[in-house]
C-alpha positions in Angstrom: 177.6 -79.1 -32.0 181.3 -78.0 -31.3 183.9 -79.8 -28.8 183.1 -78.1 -26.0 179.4 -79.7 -26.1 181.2 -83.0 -26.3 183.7 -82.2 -23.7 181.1 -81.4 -21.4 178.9 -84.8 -22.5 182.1 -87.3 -21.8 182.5 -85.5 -18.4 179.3 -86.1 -17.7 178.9 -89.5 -18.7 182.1 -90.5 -16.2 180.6 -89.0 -13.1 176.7 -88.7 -13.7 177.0 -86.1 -11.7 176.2 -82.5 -12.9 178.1 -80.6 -10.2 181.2 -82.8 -10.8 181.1 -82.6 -14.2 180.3 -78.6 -14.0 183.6 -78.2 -11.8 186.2 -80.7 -13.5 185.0 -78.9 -16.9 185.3 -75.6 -15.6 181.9 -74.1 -15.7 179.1 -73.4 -13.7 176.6 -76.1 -13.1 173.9 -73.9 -15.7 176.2 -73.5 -18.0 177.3 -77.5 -18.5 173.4 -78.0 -18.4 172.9 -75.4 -21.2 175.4 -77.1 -23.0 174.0 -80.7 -22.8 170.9 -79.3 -23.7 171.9 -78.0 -26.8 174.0 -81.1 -27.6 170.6 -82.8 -26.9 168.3 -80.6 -29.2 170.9 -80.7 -32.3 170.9 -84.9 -31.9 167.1 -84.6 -31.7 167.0 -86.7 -28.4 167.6 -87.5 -25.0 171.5 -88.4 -23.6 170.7 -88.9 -20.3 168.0 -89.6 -18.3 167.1 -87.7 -15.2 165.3 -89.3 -12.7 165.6 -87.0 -9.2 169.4 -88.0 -7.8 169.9 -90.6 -10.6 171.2 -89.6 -13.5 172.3 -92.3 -16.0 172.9 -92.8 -19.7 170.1 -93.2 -22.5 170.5 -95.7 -25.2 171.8 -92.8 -27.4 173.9 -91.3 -25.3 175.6 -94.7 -24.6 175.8 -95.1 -28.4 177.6 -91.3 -29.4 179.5 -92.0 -26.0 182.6 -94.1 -27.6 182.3 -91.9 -31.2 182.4 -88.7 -29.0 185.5 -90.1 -27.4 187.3 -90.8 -30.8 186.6 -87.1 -31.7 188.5 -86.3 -28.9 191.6 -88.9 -29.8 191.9 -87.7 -33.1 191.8 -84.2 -32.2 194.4 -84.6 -29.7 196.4 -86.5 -32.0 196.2 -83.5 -34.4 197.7 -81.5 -31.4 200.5 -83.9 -30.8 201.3 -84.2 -34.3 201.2 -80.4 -35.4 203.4 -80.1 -32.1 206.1 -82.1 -32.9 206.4 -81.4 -36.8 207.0 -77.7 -35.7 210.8 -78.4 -35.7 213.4 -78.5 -38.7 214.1 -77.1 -41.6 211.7 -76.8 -44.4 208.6 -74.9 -43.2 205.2 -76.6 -42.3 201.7 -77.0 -43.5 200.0 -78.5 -41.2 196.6 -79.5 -43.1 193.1 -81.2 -42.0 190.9 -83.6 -44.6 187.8 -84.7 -42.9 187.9 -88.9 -44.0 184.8 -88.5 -46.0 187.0 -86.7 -48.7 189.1 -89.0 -50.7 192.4 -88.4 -52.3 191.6 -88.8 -55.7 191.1 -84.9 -57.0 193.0 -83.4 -54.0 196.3 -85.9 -54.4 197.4 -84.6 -57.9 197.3 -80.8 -56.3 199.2 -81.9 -53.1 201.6 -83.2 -55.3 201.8 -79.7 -57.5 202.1 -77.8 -54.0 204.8 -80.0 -52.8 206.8 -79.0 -56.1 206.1 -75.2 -56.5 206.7 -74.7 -53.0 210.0 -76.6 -52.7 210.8 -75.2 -49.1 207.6 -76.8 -47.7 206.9 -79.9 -45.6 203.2 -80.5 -46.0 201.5 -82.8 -43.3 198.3 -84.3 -43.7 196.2 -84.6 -40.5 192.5 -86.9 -40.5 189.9 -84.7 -38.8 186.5 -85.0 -38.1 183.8 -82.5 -39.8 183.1 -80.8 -36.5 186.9 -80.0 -35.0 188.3 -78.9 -38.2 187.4 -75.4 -38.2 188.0 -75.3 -34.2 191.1 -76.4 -35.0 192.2 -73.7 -38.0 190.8 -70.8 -35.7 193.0 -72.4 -32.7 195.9 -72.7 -35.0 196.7 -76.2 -34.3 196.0 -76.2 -38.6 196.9 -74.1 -41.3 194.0 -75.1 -43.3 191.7 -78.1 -43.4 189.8 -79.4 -46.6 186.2 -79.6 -45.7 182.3 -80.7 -47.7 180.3 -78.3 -45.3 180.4 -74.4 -45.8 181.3 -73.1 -42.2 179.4 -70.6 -40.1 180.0 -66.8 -41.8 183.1 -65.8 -39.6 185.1 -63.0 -40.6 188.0 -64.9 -39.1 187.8 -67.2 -41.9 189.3 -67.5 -45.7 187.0 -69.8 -47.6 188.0 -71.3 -51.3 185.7 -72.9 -53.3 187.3 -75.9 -55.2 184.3 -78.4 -56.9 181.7 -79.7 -56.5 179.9 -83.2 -56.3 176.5 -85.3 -56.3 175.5 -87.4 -54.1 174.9 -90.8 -56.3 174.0 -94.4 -54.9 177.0 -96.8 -55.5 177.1 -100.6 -56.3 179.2 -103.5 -57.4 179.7 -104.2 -60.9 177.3 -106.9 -60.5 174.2 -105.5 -59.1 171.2 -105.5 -60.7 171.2 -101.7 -60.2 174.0 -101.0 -62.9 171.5 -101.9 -65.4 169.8 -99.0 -64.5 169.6 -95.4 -66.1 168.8 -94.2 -62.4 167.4 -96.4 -59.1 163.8 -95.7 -58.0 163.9 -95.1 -54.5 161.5 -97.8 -53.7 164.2 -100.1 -55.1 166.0 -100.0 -52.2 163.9 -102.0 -49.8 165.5 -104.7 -48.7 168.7 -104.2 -49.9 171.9 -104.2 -47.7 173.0 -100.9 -47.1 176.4 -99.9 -46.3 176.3 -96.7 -43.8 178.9 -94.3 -44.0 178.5 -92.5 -40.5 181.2 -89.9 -41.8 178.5 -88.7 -44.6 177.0 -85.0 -44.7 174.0 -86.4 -46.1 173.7 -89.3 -44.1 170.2 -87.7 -42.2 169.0 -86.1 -45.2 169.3 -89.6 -47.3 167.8 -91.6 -44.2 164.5 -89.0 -43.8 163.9 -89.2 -47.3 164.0 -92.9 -48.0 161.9 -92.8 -44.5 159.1 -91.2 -46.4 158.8 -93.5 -49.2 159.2 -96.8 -46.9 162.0 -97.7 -48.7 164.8 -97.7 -46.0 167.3 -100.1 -46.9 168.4 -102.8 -44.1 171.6 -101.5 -42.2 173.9 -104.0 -41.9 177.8 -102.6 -41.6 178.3 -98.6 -40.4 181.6 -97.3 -40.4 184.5 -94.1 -40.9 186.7 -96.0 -43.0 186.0 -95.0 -46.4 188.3 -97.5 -48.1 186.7 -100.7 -46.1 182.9 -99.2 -46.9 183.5 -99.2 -50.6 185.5 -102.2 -51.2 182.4 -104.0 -49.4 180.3 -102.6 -51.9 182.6 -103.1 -54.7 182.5 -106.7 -54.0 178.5 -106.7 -54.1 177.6 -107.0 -50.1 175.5 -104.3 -50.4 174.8 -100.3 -51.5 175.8 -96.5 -50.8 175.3 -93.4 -51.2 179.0 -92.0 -52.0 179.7 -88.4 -53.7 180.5 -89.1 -57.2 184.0 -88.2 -57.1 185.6 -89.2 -54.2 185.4 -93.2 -55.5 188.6 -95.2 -54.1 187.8 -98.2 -56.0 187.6 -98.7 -59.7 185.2 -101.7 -59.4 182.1 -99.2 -58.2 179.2 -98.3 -60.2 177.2 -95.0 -59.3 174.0 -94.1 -60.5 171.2 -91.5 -59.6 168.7 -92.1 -57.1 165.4 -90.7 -58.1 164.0 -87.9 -56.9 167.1 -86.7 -54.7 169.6 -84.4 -55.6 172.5 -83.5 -53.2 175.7 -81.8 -53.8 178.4 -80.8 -51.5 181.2 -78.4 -52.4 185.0 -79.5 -51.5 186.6 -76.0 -49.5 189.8 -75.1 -48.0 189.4 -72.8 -45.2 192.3 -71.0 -43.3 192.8 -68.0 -41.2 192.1 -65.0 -43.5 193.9 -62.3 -43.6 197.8 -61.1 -44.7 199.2 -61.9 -41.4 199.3 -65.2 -42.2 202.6 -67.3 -42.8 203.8 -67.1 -46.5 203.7 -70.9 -47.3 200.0 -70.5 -46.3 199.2 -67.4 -48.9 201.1 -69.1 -51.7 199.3 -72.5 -51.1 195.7 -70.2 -51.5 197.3 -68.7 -54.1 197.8 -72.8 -56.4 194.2 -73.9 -55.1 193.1 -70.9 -56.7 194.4 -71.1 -60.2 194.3 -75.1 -60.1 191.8 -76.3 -63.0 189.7 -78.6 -60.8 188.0 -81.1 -62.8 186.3 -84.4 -63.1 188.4 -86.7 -61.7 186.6 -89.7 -63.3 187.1 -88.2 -66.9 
């Protein structure tokens, strides 16, 4: 899915009209339909239904409706911000960190760039996980810290940083922290606490699915630091990457017969011609020691 699917979708969803929304887009009519279609296969269901002249929203299409939209804010916020940071002095790095990353391995670096590469004005940009490599190849950003590896473009730089499990997290006073590991079927009834940001979050559903052990959903957010301080304060479970904790007070363990990992990136434009603050900034993430964070 890119932000031209989702363009297309809001579009759409204001006029219910295909021709309309082919025109104010700025595509042919088969071409916006192609696109929906797509949009529809990669959500694995219907958006709209289509019922001769009346066209009208499905139950999921009203429910990605309003998170489609915030795509869009933020990523016009990105524009406006990269915009107006583009005047003064020191030089700027204009970065993306999807939310579901948390500062706690990636702050110390910022901090060692910010030092080594005095004449630099780093700014720090919340993306989502689907505009932030739209946005590097647009050059709205210089680079943008990712968990997904991208689609093979030669356009592209990619730098491995770490990597991290994906562990179940819990309050110091669950009955799971007196656990080695959690069975999966140890999970039903239990409140669970749904990051929607999460790149696992379909892969963990499906296989809990299988083993009837789907947790009850009961708060679903983007906000990282409200999620785990709920689960800190034991209303409820998560599955969280091991080390991108926020709050002290979690607990992760295992989950049985699941093993997930994600590696942190930075992606940029490749190439020489890029700006010199850019190549020396490749330069630190390369030779930065990245370790346990926990330790």
């Amino acid at each position: 899915m890119n932000i031209a699917q989702i363009r297309h979708f809001l579009k759409l969803a204001e006029s219910l009209n295909f021709t309309q929304a082919a025109r104010e887009s700025g595509v042919t009519q088969p071409t916006l339909t192609r696109s929906i279609q797509r949009l529809e296969e990669q959500l694995g269901g219907q958006l709209l239904f289509r019922d001769g002249k009346d066209t009208r929203l499905t139950a999921l299409g009203m429910a990605v409706r309003s998170e489609f939209e915030a795509i869009l804010r933020s990523e016009e916020k990105v524009h406006s911000i990269a915009l107006s940071n583009r005047i003064g002095n020191l030089e700027k790095l204009s970065l993306g960190i999807v939310s579901s990353i948390t500062p706690m391995e990636l702050s110390p670096f910022i901090k060692r760039a910010m030092t080594e590469i005095a004449s630099t004005e780093v700014i720090i940009h919340p993306i989502s996980k689907m505009s932030g490599i739209e946005l590097v190849l647009a050059g709205t950003l210089d680079g943008c810290f990712v968990g997904e590896e991208p689609e093979n473009n030669l356009k592209l730089s990619v730098i491995d940083l770490y990597e991290e499990r994906l562990m179940l997290a819990c309050g110091p006073e669950h009955r799971f922290t007196e656990m080695n590991s959690v069975a999966p079927e140890e999970l039903a009834g239990e409140i669970y606490i749904d990051r929607l940001n999460c790149e696992f979050r379909d892969q963990v559903i499906a296989f809990l699915d299988k083993r009837a052990s789907v947790p009850l959903p009961r708060l679903r957010s983007e906000r990282e630091d409200w999620l785990q301080e709920v689960v800190a304060g034991n209303c409820g479970v998560c599955m969280l990457p091991e080390f991108s904790v926020i709050s002290p007070r979690l607990q992760l363990r295992p989950l049985e017969g699941i093993d997930l990992r994600r590696t942190i990136r930075f992606v940029s434009v490749s190439g020489s011609g890029t700006s010199m603050v850019l190549q020396e900034f490749r330069k630190l993430l390369q030779s930065q020691q990245w370790g346990n964070p926990r330790q």
